[in-house]
PDB file of N, H, CA, C and O in Angstrom:
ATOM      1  N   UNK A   1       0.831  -1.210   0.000  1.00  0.00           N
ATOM      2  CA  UNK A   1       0.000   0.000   0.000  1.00  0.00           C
ATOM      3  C   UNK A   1       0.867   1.262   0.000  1.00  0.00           C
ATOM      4  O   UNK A   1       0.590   2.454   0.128  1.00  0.00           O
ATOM      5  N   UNK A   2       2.191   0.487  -0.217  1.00  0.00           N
ATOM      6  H   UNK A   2       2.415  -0.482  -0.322  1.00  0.00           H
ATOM      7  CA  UNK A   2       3.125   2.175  -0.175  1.00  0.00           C
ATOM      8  C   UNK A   2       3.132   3.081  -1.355  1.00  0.00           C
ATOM      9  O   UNK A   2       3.680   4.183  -1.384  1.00  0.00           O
ATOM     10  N   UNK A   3       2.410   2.462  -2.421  1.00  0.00           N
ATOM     11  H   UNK A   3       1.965   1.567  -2.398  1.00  0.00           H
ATOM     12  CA  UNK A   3       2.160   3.173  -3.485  1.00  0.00           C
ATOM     13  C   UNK A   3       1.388   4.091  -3.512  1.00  0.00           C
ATOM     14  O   UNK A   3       1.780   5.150  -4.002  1.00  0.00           O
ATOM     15  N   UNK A   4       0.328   4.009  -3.105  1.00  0.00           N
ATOM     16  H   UNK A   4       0.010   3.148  -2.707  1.00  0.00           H
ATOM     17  CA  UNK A   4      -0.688   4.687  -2.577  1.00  0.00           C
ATOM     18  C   UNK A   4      -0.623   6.187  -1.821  1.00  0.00           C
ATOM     19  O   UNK A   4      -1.144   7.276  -2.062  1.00  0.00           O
ATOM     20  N   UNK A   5       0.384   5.628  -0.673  1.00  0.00           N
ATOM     21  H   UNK A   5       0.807   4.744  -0.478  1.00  0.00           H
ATOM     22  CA  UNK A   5       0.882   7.155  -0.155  1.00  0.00           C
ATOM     23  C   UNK A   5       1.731   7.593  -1.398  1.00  0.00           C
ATOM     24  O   UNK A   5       1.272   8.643  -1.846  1.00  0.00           O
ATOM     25  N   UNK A   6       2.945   7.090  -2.193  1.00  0.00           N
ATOM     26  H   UNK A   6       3.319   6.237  -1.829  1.00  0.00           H
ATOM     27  CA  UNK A   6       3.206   7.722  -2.929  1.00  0.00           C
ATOM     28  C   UNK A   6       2.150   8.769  -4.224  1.00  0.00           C
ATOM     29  O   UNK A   6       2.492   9.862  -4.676  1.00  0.00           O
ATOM     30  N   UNK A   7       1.289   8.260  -4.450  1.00  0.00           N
ATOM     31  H   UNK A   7       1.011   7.372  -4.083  1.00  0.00           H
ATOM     32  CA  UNK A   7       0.668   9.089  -5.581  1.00  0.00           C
ATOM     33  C   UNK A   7       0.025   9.988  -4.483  1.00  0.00           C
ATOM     34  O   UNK A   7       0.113  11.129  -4.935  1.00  0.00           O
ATOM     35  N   UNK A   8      -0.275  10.012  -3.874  1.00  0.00           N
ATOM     36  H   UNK A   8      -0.346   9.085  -3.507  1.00  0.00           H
ATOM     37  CA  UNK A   8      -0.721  10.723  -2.803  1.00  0.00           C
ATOM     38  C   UNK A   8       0.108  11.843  -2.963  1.00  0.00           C
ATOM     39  O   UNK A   8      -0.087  12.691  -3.834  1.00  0.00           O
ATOM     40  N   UNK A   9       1.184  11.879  -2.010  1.00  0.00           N
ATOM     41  H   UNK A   9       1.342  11.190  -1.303  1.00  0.00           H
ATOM     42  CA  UNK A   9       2.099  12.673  -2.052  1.00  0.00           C
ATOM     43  C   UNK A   9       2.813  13.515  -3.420  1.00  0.00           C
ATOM     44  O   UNK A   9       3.301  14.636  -3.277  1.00  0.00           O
ATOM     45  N   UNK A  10       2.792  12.799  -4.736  1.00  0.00           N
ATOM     46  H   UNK A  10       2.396  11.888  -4.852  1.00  0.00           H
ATOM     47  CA  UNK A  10       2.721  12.828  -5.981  1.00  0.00           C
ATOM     48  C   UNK A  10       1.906  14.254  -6.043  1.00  0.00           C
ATOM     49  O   UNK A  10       2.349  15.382  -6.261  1.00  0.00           O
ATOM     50  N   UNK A  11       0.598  13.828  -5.782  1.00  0.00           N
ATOM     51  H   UNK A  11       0.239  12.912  -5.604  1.00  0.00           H
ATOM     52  CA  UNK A  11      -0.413  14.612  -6.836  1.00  0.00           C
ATOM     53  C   UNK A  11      -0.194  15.859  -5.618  1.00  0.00           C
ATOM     54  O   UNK A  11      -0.209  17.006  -6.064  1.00  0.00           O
ATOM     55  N   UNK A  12      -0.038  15.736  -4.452  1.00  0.00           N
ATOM     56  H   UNK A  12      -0.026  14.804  -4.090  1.00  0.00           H
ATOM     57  CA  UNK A  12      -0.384  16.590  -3.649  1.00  0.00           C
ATOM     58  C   UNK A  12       0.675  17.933  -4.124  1.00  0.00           C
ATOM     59  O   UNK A  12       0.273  19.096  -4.163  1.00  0.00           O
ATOM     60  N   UNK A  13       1.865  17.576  -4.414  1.00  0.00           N
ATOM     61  H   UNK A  13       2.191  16.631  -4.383  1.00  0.00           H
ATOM     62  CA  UNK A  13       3.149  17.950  -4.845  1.00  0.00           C
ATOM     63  C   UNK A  13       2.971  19.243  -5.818  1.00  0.00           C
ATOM     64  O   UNK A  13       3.228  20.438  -5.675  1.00  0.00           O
ATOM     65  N   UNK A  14       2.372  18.404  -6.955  1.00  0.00           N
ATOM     66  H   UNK A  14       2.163  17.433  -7.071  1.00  0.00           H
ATOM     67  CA  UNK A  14       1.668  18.861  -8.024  1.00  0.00           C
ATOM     68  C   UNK A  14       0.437  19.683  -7.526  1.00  0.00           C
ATOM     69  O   UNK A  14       0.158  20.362  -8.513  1.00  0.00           O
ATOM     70  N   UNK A  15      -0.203  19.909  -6.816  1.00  0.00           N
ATOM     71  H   UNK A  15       0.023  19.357  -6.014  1.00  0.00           H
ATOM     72  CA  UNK A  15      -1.235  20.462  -6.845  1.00  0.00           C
ATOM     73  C   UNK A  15      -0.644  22.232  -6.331  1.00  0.00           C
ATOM     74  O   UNK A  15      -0.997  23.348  -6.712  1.00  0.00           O
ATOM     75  N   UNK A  16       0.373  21.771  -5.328  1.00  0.00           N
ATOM     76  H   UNK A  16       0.660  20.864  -5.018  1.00  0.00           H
ATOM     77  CA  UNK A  16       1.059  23.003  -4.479  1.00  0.00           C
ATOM     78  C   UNK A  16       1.756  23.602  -5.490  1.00  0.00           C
ATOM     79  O   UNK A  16       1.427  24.783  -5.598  1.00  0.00           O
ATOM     80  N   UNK A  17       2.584  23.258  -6.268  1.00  0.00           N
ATOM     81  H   UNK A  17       2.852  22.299  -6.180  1.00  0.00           H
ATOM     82  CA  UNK A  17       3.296  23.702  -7.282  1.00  0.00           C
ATOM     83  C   UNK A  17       2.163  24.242  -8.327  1.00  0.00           C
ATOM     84  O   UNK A  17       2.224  25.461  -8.484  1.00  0.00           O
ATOM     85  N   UNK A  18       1.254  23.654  -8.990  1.00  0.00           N
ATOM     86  H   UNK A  18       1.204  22.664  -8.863  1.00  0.00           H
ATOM     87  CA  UNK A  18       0.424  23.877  -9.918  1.00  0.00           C
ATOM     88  C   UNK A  18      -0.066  25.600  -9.342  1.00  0.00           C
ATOM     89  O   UNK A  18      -0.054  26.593 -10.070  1.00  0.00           O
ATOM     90  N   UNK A  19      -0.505  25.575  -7.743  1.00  0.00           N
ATOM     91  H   UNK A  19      -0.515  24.768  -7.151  1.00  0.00           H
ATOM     92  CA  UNK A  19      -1.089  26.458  -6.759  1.00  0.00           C
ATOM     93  C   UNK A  19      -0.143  27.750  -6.928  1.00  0.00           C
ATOM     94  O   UNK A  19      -0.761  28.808  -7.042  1.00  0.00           O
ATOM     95  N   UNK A  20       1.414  27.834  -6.965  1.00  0.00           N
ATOM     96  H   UNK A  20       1.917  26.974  -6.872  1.00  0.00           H
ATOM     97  CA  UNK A  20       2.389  28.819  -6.370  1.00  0.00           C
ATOM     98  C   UNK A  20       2.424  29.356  -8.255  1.00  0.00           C
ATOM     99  O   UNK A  20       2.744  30.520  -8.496  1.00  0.00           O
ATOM    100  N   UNK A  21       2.139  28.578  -9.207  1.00  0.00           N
ATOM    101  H   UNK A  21       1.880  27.632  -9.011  1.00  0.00           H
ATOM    102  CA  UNK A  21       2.556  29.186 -10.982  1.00  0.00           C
ATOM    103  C   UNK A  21       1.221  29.901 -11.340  1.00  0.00           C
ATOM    104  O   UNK A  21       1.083  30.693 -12.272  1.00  0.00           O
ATOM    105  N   UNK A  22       0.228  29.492 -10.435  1.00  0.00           N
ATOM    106  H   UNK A  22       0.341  28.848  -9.678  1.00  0.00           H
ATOM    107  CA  UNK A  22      -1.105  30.266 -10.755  1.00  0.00           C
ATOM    108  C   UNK A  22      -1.623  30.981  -9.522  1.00  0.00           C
ATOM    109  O   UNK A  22      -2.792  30.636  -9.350  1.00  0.00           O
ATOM    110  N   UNK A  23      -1.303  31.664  -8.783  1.00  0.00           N
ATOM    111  H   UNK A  23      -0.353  31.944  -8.922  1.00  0.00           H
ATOM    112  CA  UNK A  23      -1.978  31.667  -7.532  1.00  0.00           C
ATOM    113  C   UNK A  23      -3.261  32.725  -7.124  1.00  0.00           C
ATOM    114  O   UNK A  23      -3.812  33.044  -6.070  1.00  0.00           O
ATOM    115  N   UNK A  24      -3.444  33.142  -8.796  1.00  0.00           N
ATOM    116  H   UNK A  24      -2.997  32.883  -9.652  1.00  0.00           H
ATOM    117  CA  UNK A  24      -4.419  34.409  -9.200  1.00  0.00           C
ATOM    118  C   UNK A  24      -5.464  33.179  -9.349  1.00  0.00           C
ATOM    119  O   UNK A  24      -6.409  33.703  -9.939  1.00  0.00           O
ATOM    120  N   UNK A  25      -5.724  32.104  -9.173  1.00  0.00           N
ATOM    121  H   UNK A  25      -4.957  31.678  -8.694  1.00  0.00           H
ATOM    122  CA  UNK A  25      -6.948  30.897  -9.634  1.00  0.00           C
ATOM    123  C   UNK A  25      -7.314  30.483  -8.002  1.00  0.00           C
ATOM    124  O   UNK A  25      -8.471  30.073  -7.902  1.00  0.00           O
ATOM    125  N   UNK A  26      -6.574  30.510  -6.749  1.00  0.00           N
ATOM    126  H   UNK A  26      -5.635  30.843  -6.831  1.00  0.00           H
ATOM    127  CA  UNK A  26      -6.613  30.220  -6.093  1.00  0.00           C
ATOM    128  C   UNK A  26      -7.252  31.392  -4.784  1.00  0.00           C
ATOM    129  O   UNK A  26      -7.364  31.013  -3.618  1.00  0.00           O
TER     130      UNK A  26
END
């Protein structure tokens, strides 16, 4: 199930980053 936390952590990654290049959407 350690995969699991990985995409986890993955997307979460991505979401913060996605968050700090747009942060006029947020």
């Amino acid at each position: 199930m350690m995969w699991v936390l990985g995409i986890i952590v993955a997307a979460l990654f991505v979401y913060l980053t996605y968050a700090l290049i747009n942060p006029e959407k947020f």
